[in-house]
ZAMARGU-4260 file (C-alpha; in steps of 0.2 Angstrom, whole numbers, plus 5000, padded with zeros to 4 digits):
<rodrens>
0) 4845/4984/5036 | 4864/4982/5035 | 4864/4964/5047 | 4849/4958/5035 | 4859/4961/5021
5) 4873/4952/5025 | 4862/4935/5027 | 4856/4935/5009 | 4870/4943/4998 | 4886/4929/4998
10) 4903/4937/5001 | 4911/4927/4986 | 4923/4943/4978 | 4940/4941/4985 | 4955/4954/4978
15) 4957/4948/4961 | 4938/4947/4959 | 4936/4965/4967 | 4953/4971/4956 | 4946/4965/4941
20) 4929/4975/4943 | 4938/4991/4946 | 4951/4989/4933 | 4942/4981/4921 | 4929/4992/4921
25) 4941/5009/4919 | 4954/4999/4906 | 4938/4998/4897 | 4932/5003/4881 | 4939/5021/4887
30) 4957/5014/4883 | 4952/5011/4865 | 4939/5025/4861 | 4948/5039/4871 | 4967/5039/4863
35) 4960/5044/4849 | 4948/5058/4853 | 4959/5065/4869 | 4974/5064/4857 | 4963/5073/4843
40) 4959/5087/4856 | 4975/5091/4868 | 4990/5080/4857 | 5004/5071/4866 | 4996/5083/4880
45) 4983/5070/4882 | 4995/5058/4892 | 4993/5071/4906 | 4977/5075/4906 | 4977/5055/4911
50) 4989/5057/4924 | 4978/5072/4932 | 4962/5063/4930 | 4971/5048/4940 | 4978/5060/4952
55) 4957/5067/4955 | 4953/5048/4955 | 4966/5042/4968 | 4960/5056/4980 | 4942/5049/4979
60) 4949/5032/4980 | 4957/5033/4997 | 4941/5044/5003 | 4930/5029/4998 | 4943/5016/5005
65) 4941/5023/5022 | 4922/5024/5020 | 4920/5007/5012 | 4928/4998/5029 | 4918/5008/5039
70) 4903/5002/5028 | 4905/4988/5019 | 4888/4985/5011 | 4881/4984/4993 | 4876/5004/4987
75) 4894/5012/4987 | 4893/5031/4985 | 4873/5029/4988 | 4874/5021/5005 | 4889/5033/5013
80) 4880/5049/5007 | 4863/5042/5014 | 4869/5037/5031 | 4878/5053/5033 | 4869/5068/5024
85) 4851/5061/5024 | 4839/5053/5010 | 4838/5069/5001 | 4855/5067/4996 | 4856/5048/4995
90) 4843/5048/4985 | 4848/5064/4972 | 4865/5054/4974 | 4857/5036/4972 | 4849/5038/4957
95) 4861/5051/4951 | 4873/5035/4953 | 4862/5026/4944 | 4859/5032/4929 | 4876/5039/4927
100) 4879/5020/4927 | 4867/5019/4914 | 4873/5032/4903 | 4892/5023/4904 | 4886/5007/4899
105) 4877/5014/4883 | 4891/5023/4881 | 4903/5004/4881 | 4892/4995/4871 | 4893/5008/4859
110) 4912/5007/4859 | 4909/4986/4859 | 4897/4987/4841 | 4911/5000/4834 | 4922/4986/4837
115) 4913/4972/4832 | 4909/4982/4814 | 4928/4986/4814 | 4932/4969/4815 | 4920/4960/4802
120) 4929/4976/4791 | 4945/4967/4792 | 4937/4953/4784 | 4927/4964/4771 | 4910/4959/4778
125) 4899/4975/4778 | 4882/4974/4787 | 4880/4992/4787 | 4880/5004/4805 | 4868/4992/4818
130) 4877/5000/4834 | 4861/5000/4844 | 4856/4983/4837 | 4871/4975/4844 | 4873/4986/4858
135) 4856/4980/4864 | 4858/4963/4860 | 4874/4961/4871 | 4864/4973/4884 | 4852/4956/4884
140) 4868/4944/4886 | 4875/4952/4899 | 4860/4955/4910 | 4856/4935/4910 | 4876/4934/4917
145) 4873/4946/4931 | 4856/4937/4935 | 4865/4919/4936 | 4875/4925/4951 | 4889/4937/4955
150) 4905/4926/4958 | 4900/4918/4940 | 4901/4937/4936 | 4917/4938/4945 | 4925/4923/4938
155) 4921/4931/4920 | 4929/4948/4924 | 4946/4938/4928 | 4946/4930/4913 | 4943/4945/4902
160) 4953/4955/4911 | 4968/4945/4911 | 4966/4944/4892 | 4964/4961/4887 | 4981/4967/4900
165) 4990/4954/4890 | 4987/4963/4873 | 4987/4978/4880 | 5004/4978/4887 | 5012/4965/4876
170) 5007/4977/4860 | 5010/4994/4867 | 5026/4988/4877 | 5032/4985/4861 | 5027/5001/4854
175) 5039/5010/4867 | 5053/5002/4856 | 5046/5010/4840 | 5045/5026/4851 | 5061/5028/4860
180) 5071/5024/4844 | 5076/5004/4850 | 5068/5000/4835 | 5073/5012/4818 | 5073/5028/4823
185) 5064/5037/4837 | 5046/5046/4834 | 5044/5056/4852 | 5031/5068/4850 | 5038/5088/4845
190) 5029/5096/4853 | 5017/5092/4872 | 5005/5104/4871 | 4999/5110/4853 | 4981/5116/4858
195) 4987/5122/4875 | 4987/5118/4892 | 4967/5122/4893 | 4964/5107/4879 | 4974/5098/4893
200) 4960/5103/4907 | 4944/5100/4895 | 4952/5083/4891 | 4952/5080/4906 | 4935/5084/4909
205) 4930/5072/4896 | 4943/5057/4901 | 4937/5055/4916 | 4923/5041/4913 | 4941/5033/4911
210) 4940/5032/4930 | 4923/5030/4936 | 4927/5009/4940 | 4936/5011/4954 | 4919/5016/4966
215) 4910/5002/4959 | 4920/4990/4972 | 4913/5000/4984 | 4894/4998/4975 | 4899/4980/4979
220) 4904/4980/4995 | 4893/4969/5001 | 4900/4954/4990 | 4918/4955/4994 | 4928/4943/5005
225) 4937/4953/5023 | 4930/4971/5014 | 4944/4979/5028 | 4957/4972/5022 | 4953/4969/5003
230) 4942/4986/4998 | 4956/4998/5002 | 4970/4985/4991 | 4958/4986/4978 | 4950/5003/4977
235) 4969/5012/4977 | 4979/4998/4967 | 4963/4998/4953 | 4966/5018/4949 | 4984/5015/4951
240) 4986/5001/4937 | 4973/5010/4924 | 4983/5025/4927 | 4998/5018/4923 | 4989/5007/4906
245) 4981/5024/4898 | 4997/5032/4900 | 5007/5020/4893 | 4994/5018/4876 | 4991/5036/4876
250) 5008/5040/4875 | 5013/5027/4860 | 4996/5032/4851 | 5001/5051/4850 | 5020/5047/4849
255) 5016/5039/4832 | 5001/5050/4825 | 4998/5069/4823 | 4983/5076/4834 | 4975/5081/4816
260) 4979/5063/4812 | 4971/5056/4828 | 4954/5069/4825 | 4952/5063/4808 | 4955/5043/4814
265) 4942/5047/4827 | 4937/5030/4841 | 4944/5017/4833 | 4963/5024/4831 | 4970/5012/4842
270) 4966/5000/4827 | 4979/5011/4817 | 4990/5009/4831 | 4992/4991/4829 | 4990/4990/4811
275) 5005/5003/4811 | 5015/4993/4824 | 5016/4976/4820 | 5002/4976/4802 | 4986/4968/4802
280) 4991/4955/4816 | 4991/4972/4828 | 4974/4978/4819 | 4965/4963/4824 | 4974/4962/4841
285) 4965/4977/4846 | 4950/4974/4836 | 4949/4957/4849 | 4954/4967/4866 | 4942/4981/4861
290) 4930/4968/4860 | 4936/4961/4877 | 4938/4979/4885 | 4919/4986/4880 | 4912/4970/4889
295) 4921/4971/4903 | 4916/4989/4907 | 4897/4985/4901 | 4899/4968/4912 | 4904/4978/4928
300) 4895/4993/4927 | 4878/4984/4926 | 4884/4974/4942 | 4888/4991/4949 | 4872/4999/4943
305) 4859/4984/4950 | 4867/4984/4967 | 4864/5002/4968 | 4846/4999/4964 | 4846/4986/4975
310) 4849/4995/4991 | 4838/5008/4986 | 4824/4996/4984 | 4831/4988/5003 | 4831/5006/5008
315) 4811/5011/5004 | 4819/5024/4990 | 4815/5014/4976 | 4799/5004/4977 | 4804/4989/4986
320) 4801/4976/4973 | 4818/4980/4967 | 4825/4978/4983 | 4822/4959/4982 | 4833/4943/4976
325) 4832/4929/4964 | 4826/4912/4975 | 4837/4903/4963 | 4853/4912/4958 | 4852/4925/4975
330) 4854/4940/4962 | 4844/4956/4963 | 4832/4951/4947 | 4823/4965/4949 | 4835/4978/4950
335) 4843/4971/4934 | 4827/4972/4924 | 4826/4992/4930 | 4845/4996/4924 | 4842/4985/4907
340) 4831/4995/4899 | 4837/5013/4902 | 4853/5008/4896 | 4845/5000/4878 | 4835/5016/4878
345) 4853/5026/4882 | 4861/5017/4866 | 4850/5027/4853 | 4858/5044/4858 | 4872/5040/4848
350) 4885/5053/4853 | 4899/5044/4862 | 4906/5060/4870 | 4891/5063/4875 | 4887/5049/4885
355) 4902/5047/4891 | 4904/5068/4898 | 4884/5065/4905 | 4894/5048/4915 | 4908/5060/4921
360) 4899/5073/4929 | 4885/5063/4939 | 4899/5051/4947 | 4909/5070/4948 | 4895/5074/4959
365) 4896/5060/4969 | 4914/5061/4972 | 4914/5076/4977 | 4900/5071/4990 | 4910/5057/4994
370) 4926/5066/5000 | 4912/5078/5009 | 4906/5063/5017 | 4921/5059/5024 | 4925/5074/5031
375) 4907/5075/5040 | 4909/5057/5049 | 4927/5061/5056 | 4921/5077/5063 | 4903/5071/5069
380) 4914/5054/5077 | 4898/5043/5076 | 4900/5025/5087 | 4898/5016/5071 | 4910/5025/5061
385) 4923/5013/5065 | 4935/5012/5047 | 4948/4999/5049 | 4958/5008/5033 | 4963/5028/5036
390) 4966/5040/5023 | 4984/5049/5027 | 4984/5069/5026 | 4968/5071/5032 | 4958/5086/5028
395) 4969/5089/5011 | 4965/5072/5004 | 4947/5075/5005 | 4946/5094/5002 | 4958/5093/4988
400) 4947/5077/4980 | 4931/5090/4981 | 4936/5105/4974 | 4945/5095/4959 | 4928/5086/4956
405) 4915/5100/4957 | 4927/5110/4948 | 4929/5098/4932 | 4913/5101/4928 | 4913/5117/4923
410) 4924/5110/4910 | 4913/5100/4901 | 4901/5102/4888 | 4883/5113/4888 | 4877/5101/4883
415) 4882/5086/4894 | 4877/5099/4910 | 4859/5101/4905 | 4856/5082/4900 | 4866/5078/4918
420) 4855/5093/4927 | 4841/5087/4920 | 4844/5069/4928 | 4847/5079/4945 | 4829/5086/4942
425) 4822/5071/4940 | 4830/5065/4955 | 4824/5076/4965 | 4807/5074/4958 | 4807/5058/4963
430) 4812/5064/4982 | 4797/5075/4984 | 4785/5065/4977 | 4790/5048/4984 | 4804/5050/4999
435) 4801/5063/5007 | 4796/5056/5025 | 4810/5040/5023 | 4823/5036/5035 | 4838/5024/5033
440) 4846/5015/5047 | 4863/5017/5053 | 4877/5006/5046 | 4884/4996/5057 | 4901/4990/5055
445) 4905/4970/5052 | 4923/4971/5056 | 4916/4976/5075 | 4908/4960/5086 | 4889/4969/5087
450) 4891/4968/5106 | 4903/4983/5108 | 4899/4993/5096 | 4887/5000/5108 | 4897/4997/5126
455) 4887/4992/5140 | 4898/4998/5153 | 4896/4993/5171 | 4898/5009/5184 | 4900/5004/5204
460) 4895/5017/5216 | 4899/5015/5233 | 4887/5021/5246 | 4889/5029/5261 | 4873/5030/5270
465) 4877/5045/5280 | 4865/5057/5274 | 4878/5067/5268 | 4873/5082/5254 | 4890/5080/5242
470) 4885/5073/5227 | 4903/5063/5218 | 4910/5069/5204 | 4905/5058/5187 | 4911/5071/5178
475) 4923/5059/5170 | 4906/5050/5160 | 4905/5067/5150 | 4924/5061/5140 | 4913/5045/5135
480) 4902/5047/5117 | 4888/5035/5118 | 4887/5022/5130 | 4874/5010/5140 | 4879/5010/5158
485) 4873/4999/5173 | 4875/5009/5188 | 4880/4997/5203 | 4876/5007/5221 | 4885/4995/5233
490) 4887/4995/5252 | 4901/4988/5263 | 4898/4975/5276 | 4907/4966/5289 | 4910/4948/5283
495) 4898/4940/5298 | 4884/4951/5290 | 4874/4944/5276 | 4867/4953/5263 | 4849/4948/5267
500) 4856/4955/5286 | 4860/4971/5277 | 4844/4972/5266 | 4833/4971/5281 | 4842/4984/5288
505) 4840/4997/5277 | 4828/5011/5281 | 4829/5018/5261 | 4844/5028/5264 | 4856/5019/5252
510) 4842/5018/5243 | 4839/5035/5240 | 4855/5040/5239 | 4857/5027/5224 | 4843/5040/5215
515) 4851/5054/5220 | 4869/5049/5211 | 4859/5041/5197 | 4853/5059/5196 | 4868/5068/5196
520) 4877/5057/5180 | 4880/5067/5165 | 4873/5054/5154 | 4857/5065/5146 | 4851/5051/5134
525) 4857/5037/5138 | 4853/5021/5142 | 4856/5018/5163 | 4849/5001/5172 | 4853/4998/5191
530) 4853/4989/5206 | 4859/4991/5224 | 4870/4978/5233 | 4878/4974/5249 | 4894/4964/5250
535) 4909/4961/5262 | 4921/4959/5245 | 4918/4972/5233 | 4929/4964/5219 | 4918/4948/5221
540) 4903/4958/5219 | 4907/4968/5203 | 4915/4954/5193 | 4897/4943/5197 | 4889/4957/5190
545) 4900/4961/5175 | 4895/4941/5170 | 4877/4942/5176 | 4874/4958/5165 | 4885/4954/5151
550) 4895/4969/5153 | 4911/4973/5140 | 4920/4983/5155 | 4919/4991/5172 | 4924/5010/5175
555) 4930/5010/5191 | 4930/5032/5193 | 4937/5041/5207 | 4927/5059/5206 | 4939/5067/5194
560) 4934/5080/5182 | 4946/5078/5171 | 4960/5067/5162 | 4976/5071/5157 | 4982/5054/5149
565) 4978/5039/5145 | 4988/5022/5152 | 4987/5006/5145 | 4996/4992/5156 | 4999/4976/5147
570) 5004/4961/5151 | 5006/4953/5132 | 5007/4961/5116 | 4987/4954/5112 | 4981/4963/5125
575) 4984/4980/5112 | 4972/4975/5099 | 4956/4979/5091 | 4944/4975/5103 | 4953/4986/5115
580) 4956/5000/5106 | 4936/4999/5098 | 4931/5003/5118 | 4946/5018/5116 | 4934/5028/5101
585) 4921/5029/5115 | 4931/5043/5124 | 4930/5058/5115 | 4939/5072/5125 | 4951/5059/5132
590) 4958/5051/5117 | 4965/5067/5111 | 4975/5067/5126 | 4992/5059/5124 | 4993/5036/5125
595) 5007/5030/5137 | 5007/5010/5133 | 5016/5002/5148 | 5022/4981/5142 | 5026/4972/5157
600) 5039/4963/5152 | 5037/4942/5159 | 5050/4929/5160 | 5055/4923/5143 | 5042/4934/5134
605) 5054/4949/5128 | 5056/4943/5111 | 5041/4957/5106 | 5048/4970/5113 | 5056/4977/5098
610) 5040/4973/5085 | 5028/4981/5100 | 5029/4998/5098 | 5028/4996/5079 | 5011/4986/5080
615) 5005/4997/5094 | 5007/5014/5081 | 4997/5003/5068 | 4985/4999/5077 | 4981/5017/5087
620) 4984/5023/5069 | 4970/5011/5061 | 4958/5013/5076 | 4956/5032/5074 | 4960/5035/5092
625) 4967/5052/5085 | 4981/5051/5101 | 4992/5067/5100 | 5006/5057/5108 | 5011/5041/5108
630) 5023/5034/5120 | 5030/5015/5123 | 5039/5015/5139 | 5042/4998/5145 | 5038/4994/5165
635) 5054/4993/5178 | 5045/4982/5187 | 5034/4966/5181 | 5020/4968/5194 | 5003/4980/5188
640) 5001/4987/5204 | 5022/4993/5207 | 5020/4997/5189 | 5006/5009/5189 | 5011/5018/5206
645) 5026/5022/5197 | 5018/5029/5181 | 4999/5034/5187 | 4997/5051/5193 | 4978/5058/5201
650) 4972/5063/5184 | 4978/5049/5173 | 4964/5037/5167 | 4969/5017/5165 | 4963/5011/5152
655) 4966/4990/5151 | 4959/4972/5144 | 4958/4958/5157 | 4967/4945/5149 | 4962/4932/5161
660) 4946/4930/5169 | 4953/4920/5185 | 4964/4936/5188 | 4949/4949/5188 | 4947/4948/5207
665) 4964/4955/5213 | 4964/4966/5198 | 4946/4974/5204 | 4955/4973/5220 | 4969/4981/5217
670) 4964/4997/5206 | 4950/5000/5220 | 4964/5000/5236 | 4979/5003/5228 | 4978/5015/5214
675) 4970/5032/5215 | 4967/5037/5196 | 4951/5028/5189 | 4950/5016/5178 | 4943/5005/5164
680) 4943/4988/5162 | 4940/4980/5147 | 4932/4962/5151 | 4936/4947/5141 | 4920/4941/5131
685) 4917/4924/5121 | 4915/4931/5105 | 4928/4938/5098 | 4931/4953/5084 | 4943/4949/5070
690) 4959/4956/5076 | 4975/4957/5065
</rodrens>
């Protein structure tokens, strides 16, 4: 699924793209309703109720950063919780996802015909209350946006993003001077907390559809331009800014008003806000950002909301019509129509805190998965599960990012749990009658070349032909997670022997005893091809048969049971580098055992040697080796072999990338005569991972 996906959604969303989604989708029409009805309910108090529902958003963030660039494909929250805890869940969470996406656009284009009846106000034009009219009828125009193509889509959330941050912080930025007294005299609030600190909690509870943007740049993961590097950037620095924005205009709004002032002046208070700072040139400043804000957040959650529907409809989940793309434009058509006409239905509940509570808690639910999620895929260490971004304090992060999201729920409305319950019911309705016996494919991560994700490892054997009874030790393969080996059974000849000589020869001896080590690899599920050789020059031999097979590296093993540490020799500072350390996740029991990285220093190359060991931490860091020590201890002497005596004990395991193939003989040579700890040699290969 994941490689045929990437050949028909275009990667057009760079950072600012991707930014713009996230921050223009949680600076949204939840920065001009909610100062007014958080304010009404907890007072100045509601400033932190911002800054912990920020906090609980910035946990989630980072989880989903590290998920996102292990799975960079359109469906967010859906896809992670599929691949990981099974279609029950993916789809209780997919279409949970869904029409929470739903209920929040309803709930933004309410906000957006507020604001639009606001604003002919201020030119005495009364066309009576037609929320849902116009709700729906920007519902319409945004749909034929999203159908046209997604960096047009992109493109427009720049330009509205960029407008409303201008108002925003040019207006309230001011308001700090009314605030702090630069301007007349200061109006701080008297008192933080008036209701209490439990107001503080149930705001909370309800501001949280502040937040839901940031997971809807994972929803289009797919979309987005070097997702490694730009989905954790955008993800973390998309909660940051609309944390610091709704604290800034919360603070200023209940600076200057009362919270009985602010219930009484209800969604549009912001409006006063400007009107009170600057008159009716602030009024209709806000009226105009409002404007900008509601569409931004409709514009990006019905992106957000089709590509979720979209990889259900890839996935089987959802009938798979809505699974397909426009010939024309490349946009999921199909998936757009499904989201459209829930949310024009959505728009005739009316209640705003409603829809917006019903929002918070079935993306709380999916957080909190999320973060479960993430635990479950470090724990299980799956061969795909290759995340190029890590979240730091791992398991608090994660656990902390749970408990916070189930347990904001309990402090939302009776009413918003049974409407969100009932959407859960629904879902799983859907499951039993309809996915029951689905599967979904494994991701696969694009950041990995496809050809080591799954390393085809090549395994010489040498055989003695002696008829002897003791079996060697691979006991070495059981520190190796998944892997395809090709088992090389080899016999040494004298050079004026041919291998035909040799074949002839055989009685089935070697032969047998080929099956018979076959049979004794710890390799219970595994793929294992083989073939039996004779040769006068073993290194010749299992270099042509690293080409001929396509191998990505040779295990020489020397019948140890077990490894104590793990050497890297290297003879350049690029030897470290993704590809390398991607072969390194395959050990399991061996990469928790302490890292010696051993440079050998050439003439004229020391200018690394200060940056190496800084790199060298980032990398093991970023590729999850999960090493408990790391040590950089540069080699006296500039030869491998000298080198490695030095530093190699009997239960060491080498682990290193050939950086040139002309070398490989005297390297196979000398590993095989000269050292006596095994190793693993990671082959060059002509396509390349991205490495960094």
């Amino acid at each position: 699924m994941a490689e045929q996906e990437e050949k028909t959604l275009e990667r057009s969303l760079g950072l600012l793209p991707a930014l713009a989604i996230g921050v223009g989708t949680m600076v949204g029409a939840g920065v001009f309703v909610f100062p007014g009805l958080a304010g009404g309910e907890a007072g100045a108090g509601a400033s932190i109720s911002f800054v912990i529902a920020g906090s609980i958003a910035m946990l989630v963030a980072l989880c989903t950063a590290e998920l996102a660039t292990a799975m960079p494909q359109s469906g967010g929250g859906y896809f992670f919780v599929s691949r990981v805890m099974g279609v029950r869940l993916g789809t209780l969470v997919g279409l949970g996802q869904t029409i929470g996406l739903v209920f929040a656009t309803a709930f933004y284009l309410s906000g957006f015909a507020e604001y639009v009846l606001e604003l002919l106000a201020e030119f005495d034009i009364d066309i009576g209350s037609p929320v849902t009219l116009l709700g729906g009828g920007m519902a319409i125009l945004l749909l034929l946006l999203n159908l046209t193509g997604t960096e047009k889509v992109g493109q427009a959330q720049n330009y509205i993003v960029a407008g409303l941050l201008i108002i925003l912080l040019t207006l309230f930025g001011y308001g700090l001077l009314d605030v702090f007294g630069v301007r007349g005299d200061p109006s701080l609030p008297t008192e933080v907390m008036p209701n209490g600190f439990t107001a503080i909690l149930t705001t909370t509870a309800l501001v949280f559809t502040s937040f839901l943007g940031f997971v809807q740049i994972a929803t289009v993961a797919g979309e987005v331009k070097t997702p490694h590097k730009t989905l954790p950037r955008a993800l973390a620095g998309s909660v940051l800014a609309a944390t610091l924005i709704y604290v800034l205009v919360v603070f200023v709004t209940t600076s200057l008003f009362t919270a009985d002032e602010l219930s009484e002046l209800g969604e549009t208070a912001t409006v006063d806000v400007g009107r009170k700072l600057v008159g009716a040139t602030g009024a209709l400043a806000i009226l105009i950002a409002g404007l900008l804000a509601t569409l931004s957040s409709a514009n990006a959650s019905i992106l957000s909301a089709s590509r979720t529907v979209y990889a259900l409809g890839r996935d089987s989940i959802l009938p798979e019509k809505s699974g397909e793309l426009h010939p024309k434009f490349g946009t999921p058509y199909i998936a757009l129509a499904i989201v459209g006409l829930p949310i024009i239905a959505s728009l005739f509940i009316g209640r705003l805190e409603i829809l917006a509570e019903v929002a918070s808690l079935l993306h709380l639910i999916l957080y909190g998965l999320i973060c479960i999620t993430l635990i479950l895929c470090r724990r299980r260490r799956e061969l795909w599960y290759a995340p190029t971004f890590r979240i730091p304090l791992y398991p608090v992060i994660p656990i902390l990012g749970a408990l916070t999201c189930f347990g904001l729920i309990a402090l939302m409305e009776a009413l918003s749990i049974y409407i969100g319950l009932g959407a859960i019911a629904l879902s799983f309705g859907w499951y039993l009658y309809y996915d029951r016996n689905k599967e979904v494919t494994a991701p696969q991560p694009t950041h990995i070349a496809p050809e080591i994700r799954r390393p085809y490892v090549l395994l010489p054997v040498a055989l003695q032909g002696d008829g002897q009874d003791e079996l060697p030790s691979f006991d070495l393969l059981n520190n190796f997670a998944r892997l395809q080996l090709f088992v090389l059974g080899y016999r040494i000849i004298p050079e004026q022997t041919s291998p035909q000589q040799a074949r002839e020869a055989d009685d089935g001896s070697y032969t047998k005893e080929l099956e018979r080590d076959i049979e004794a690899i710890p390799v219970e599920g595994k793929r294992i091809e083989h073939d039996l050789a004779y040769t006068s020059d073993a290194a010749a031999l299992l270099s042509r048969y690293a080409e001929q097979e396509q191998c990505q590296a040779i295990l020489i093993h020397s019948g140890i049971q077990r490894v104590d540490r793990l050497v890297l020799p290297l003879s350049r500072p690029a030897d470290f580098g993704l590809r390398l350390v991607t072969i390194l996740r395959e050990l399991t029991e061996v990469r928790k055992r302490p890292l010696l990285l051993l440079p050998l220093e050439s003439e004229g190359e020391s200018h690394w040697k200060d940056d190496f060991e800084a790199k060298a931490r980032g990398l093991v860091a970023r590729a999850g080796i999960g090493s408990a020590e790391l040590t950089v201890r540069h080699a006296e002497s500039k030869q491998l072999t000298e080198a490695l005596q030095a530093e190699v004990s009997d239960t060491d395991l080498i682990v290193l990338r050939e950086s040139e193939g002309a070398n490989r003989h005297d390297l196979l040579a000398h590993l095989r005569d000269d050292i006596t700890a095994p190793a693993l040699i990671v082959l060059e290969m002509e396509s390349s991972d991205e490495e960094d």
